[in-house]
N, C-alpha and C positions, 0 to 999 in steps of 0.2 A: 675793296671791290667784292660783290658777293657775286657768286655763281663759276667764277674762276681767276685764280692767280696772272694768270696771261693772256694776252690777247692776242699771240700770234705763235705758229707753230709750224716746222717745217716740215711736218707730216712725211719721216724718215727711220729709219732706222736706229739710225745714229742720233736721237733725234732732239731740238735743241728749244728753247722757248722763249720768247720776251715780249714786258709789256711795251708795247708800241703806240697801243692808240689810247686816245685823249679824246676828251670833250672841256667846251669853257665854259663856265659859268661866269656870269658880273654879279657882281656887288647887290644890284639891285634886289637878282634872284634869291641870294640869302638874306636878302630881309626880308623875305616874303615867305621862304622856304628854310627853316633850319637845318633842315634834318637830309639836305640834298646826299644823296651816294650813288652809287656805281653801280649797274647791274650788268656783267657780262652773259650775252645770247648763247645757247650754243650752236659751233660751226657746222654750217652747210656744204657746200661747195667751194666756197673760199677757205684759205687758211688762215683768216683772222676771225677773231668773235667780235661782232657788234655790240657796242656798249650803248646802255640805255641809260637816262640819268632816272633817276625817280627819289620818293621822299620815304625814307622809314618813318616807319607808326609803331606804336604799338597797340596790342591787341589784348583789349582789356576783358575778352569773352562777351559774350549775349547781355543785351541793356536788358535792366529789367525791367519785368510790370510795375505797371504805376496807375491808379485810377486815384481823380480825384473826384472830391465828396459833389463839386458844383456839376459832373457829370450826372452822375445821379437825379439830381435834379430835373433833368433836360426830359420834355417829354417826349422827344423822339428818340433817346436811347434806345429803347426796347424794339423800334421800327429797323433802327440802324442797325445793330446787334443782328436782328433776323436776317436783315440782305446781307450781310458780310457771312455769315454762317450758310449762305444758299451762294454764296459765289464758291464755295467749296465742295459742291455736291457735282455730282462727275455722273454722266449719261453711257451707258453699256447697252448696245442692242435694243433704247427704244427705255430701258427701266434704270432710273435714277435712283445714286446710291451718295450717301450722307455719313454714314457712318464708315469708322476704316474697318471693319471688318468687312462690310458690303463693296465698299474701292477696292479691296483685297481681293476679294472673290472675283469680281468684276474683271479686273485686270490681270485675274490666272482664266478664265473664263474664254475671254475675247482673244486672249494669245492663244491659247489651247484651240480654239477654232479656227483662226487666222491660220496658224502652222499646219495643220491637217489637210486644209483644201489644197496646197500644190506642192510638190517637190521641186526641192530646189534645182535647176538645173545650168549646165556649164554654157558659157554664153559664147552666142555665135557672129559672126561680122561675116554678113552674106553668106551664110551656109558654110563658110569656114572651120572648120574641125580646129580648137585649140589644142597643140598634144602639152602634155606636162614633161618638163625638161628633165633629161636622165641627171643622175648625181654629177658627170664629168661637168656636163656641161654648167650646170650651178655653180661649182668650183670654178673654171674657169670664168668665168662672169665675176665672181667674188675676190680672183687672183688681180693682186697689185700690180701695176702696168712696168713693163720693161724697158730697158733698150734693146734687147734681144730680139 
């Protein structure tokens, strides 16, 4: 199982672990799927982790280029070639930019402007003043519940 040894935990002290939970698979599924395994979620509110089934792969890094010679040939290459290279060019304030040093600029440019016009300010619910929580109180909020 990847992502964790247990699926259940009693969230204690003392504190204790075991796998509990299961999924099925039939027959069918691994002939279709070799490589079924286990993925355990990690835990939210419950004390168990949700297991997902999924397929290991491996990862053979980036396919490579490949052109063949009948492409060349084709007399719309040179058409197609140009639209795919203008679906990459990126618009800043009205002036289009194609090259990454230009995208570069561009997108230090528009943030540097964007950020200047307004300060950020602390958000209100009906003119509500939100105060920020002294240190006790964060602690007590973050303290493990009791019978006390």
């Amino acid at each position: 199982m990847q992502g964790s040894c247990f699926t259940w935990s009693n969230n204690r002290k003392s504190a204790s672990w075991a796998r509990l939970d299961r999924f099925l698979v039939s027959p069918i599924a691994f002939s279709w799927f070799h490589n079924i395994l286990q993925k355990s979620l990690p835990r939210n509110l419950s004390n168990h982790n949700a297991i997902l089934p999924g397929e290991s792969s491996m990862d053979w890094g980036p396919i490579p280029f490949r052109i063949f010679n009948s492409w060349l040939e084709d007399k719309g290459l040179i058409k197609e070639a140009g639209n795919a290279w203008r679906d990459w060019e990126l618009e800043f304030n009205g002036i289009t930019c194609s090259e990454p040093s230009q995208i570069r600029a561009g997108i230090l440019n528009f943030f540097k402007d964007h950020l200047k016009k307004e300060k950020w300010k602390r958000p209100l619910i009906n003119n509500l003043v939100l105060r920020q929580l002294l240190k006790e109180e964060r602690e007590a909020l973050e303290a493990e519940f009791s019978e006390d």
